[in-house]
N, C-alpha and C positions, 0 to 999 in steps of 0.2 A: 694183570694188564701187560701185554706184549706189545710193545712200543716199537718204531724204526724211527728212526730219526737221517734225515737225509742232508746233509751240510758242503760244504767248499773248505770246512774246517782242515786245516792243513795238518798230515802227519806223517812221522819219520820214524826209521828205527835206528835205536839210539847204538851207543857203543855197545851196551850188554846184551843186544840183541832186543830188545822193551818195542812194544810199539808206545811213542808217546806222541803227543799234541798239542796245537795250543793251549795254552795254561787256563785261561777261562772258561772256555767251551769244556773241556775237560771234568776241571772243576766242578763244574755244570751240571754233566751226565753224573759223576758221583757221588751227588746229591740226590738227581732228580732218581736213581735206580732205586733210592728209599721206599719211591709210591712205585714203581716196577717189578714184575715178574723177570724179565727179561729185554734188555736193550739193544737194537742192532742198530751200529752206529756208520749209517754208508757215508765214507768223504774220503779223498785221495790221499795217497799216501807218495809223497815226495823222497826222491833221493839223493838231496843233499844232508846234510850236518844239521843235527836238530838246536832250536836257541835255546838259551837258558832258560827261556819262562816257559818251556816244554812242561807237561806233566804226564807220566802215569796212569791208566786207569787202573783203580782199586778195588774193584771187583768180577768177579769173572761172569758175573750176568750181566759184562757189557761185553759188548762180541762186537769187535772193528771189521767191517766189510771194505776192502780197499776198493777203489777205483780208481780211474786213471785220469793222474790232472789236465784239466784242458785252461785254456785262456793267457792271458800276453797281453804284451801289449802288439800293433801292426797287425803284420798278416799270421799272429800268431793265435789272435782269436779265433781265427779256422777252424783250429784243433777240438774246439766245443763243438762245433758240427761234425767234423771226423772221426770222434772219439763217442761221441752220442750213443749209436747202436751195440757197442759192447758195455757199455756204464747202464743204458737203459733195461738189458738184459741182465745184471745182477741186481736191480734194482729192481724193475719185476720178480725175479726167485728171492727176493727180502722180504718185501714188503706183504705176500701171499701168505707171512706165517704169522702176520701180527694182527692186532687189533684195530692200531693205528699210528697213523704217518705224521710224521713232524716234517714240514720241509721250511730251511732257512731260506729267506731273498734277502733282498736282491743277490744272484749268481750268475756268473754268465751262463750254468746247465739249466738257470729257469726259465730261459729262451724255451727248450724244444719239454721241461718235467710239469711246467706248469700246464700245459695243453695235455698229455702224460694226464696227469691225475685227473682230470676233466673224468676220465676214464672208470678212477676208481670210486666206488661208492662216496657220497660227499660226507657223511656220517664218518666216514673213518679217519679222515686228516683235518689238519689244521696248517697254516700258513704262519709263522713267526718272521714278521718282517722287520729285522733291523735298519736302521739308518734313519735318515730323516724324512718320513713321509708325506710331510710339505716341503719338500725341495724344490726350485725353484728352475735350479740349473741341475738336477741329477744326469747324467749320462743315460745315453739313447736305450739300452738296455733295461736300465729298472725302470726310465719311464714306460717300457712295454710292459715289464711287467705289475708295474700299477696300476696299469691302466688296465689289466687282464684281469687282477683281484677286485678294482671296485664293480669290473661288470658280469662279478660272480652272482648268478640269478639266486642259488640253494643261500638258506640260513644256518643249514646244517654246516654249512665247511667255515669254519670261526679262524678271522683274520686276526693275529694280534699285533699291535704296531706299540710306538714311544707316545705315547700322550693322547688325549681324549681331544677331539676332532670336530667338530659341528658337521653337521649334514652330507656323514656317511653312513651306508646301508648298517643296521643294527646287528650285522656280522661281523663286522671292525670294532674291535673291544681294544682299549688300553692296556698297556700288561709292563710292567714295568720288570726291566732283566733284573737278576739275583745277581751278588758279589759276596755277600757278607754271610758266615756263618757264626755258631753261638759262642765260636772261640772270640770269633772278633768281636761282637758284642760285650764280650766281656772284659776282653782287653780293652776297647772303647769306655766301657764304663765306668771299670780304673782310671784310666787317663784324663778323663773327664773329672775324675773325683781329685788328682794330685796335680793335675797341669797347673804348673805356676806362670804368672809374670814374667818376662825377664826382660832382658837389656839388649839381647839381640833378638831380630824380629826374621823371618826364616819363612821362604816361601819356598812350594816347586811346583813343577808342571809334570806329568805323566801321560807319556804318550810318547808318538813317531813322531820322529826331529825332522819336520817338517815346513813348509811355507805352507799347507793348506791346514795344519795345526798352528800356526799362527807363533812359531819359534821365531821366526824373523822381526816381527812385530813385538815382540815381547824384549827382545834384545834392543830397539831400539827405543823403547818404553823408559827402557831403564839405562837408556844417559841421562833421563834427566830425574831421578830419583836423589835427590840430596840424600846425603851421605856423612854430616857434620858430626852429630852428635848422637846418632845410634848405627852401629853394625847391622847389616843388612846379608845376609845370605840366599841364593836361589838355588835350588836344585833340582836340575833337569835328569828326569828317569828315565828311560830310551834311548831310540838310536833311529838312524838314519842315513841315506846317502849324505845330506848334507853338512854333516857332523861336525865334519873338520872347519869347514865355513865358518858354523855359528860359533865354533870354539875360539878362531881366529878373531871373530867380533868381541866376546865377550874378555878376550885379554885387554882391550881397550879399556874394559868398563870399570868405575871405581869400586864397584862393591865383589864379594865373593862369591864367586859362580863356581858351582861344581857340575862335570858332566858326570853320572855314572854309569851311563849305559843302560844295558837289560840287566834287572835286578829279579831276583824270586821273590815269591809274595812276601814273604815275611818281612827282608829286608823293605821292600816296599811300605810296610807298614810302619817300619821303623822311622822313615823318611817321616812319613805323614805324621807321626808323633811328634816327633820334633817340632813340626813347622804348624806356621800358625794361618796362611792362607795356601791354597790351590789357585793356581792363576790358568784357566784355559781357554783362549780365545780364538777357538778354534773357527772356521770358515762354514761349515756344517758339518753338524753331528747327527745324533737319535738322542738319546739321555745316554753319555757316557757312565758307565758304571763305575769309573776313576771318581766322577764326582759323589756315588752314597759313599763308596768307602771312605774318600775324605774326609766328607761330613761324621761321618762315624769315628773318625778318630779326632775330632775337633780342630780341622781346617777349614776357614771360612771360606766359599766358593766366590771368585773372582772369574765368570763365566760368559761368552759370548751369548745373546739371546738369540738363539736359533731355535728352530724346532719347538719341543716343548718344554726345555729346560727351564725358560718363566712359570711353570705350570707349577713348580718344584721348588725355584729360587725368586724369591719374589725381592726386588730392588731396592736395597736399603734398610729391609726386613730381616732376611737370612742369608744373604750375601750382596754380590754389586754382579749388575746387569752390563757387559759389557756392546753399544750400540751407539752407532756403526761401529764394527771391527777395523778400527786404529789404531796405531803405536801413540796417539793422541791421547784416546778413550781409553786404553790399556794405562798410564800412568794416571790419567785423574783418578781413575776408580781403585786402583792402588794409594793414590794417594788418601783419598778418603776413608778406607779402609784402616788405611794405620792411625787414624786420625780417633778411631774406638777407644774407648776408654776400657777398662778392666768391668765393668758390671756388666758395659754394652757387649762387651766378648761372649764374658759366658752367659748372658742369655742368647745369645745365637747360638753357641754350640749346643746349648742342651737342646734348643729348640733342634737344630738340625740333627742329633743324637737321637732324638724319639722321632723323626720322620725317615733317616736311614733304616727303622725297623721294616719299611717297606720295600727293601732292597736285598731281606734275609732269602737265604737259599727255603726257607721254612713257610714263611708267607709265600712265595712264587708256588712251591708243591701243593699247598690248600687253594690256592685258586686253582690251580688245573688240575685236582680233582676233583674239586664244584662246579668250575665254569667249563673245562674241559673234559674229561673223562665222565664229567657228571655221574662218578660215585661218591658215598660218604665215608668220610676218614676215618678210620676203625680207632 
């Protein structure tokens, strides 16, 4: 199977000259080449300074097609229109050697590629829609182009979105993103097997240090977290323009707040060991992938209900339903939270332990080659 894959996935070249990526999508493709012959991976290659959560690809049957980034914010969205006819022309000479098209949306180049594949046989692509595709308020863009996938007529061209949907056409299937491979699984299942009790209780957030991730909200959640007679730690993984703001808030606050910035996966993982809740209240999502691997490393999810994250965390069951998103709702639900006793704990974490199996890079590859590629696994 000859796959393209067509993204906004950002990439750079690093100091040794490396083309490298965002670290998940990345990730991603190095997995998913297991069930590929061959990957051509088109998404723009920027030239500034690559981040730390950069990675690597690890195999040489993925092959980077650069293109040239378009979008801004102003009158910088232009450049998606400007730049269109030489991005659509190597994206045309791509897409003619493979089998079949991946395209991610919402983007701003799905304005003029989603009309574009209309084109190509409907048998050959598929549509991987990130974000929340009951958004309420999404921006004028992805609502066109959702509104272009549900009045896709072919069954053949398979939409996959975050969560399962009532009364969309039977070409919108649920497809939950991968995060966790069988290292982590198994370092999960250690952890899970030695996590003790302790005396300090350890939360964090992962994500962009932002007010539509709900970092503002969360900071002032926690003036009013008593603080008497157990240590309390949070630790925020990211960054942001805002950064220096919330850092300046959280010097107010009485308990221990760490920022650490962009971390690499592992350190990430480290994090999550340690700590005993996720706390992410964010404005909207899709199914953050932050929340399986938490679950997977035994942090209970303290999560806004957007999207279809209730579909996943069910309210008092396997973690707390953060609704409305308030710096209000954000400390009750923390506070209830801590209020679990040690039996109630670890039966959440195991339960959420054997439900992150649906978040393995392993399960996501056997569904798209039965529901997608519609071959069977050798």
């Amino acid at each position: 199977m000859k796959l393209a894959i067509i993204s906004h996935t950002e990439h750079y070249l690093s100091e040794n000259n490396t083309i490298v990526g965002w670290g998940p999508t990345i990730k991603e493709l190095n997995k998913l080449v297991q069930i590929c012959d061959v990957i051509y991976h088109i998404a723009p290659l920027h030239n500034s300074n690559s981040p730390v959560s950069a990675l690597p690809y690890n195999s040489n049957k993925i092959i980077f097609v650069p293109i040239s980034a378009s979008g801004g914010a102003g009158f910088q969205k232009l450049s998606i229109l400007f730049r269109a006819p030489i991005n659509l022309y190597k994206i045309y000479k791509t897409i003619r050697k493979v089998d079949k098209v991946q395209f991610r949306a919402p983007t701003g180049m799905g304005i003029y590629l989603l009309p574009f594949l209309r084109f190509y046989p409907s048998n050959k692509y598929w549509i991987k829609y990130a974000g929340n595709w009951k958004d309420e308020k999404m921006p004028l863009g992805n609502k066109l182009q959702k509104k272009w996938l549900q009045n896709f007529t072919s069954n053949n061209t398979k939409i996959t979105v975050n969560g399962f949907w009532k009364n969309e056409r039977n070409n919108i299937i649920p497809f939950e993103n991968p995060c966790l491979d069988q290292n982590d699984r198994k370092l999960g299942r250690n952890l899970l097997a030695s996590k003790k009790l302790k005396k300090i209780v350890e939360f964090c957030f992962v994500g962009a240090l932002n007010k539509h991730k709900g970092v503002d909200n969360i900071l002032e959640a926690l003036k009013n977290l008593e603080c008497k007679d157990i240590k309390y730690i949070f630790h925020f993984v990211g960054d942001g323009s805002q950064r220096i703001d919330f850092e300046k808030t959280a010097k107010l606050l009485r308990l221990e707040i760490i920022f650490h910035g962009f971390l690499e996966k592992d350190a990430i993982s480290s994090i999550y060991s340690k700590c005993d809740f996720i706390v992410l209240p964010s404005k909207s999502e899709g199914f953050p992938k932050v929340i399986g691997e938490a679950m997977n490393y035994g942090c209970i999810p303290i999560v806004s209900d957007v999207s279809c994250i209730s579909q996943y965390i069910q309210n008092g069951v396997n973690g707390f339903l953060i609704k409305p998103i308030t710096s209000k709702e954000i400390i009750k639900n923390i506070q209830l939270a801590i209020k679990l006793n040690g039996n109630e704990k670890e039966t959440i974490k195991k339960y959420n332990f054997k439900l992150a199996e649906k978040f393995t890079y392993e399960y996501y590859n056997n569904r798209i080659m039965n529901e997608i590629f519609k071959l069977k696994i050798k």
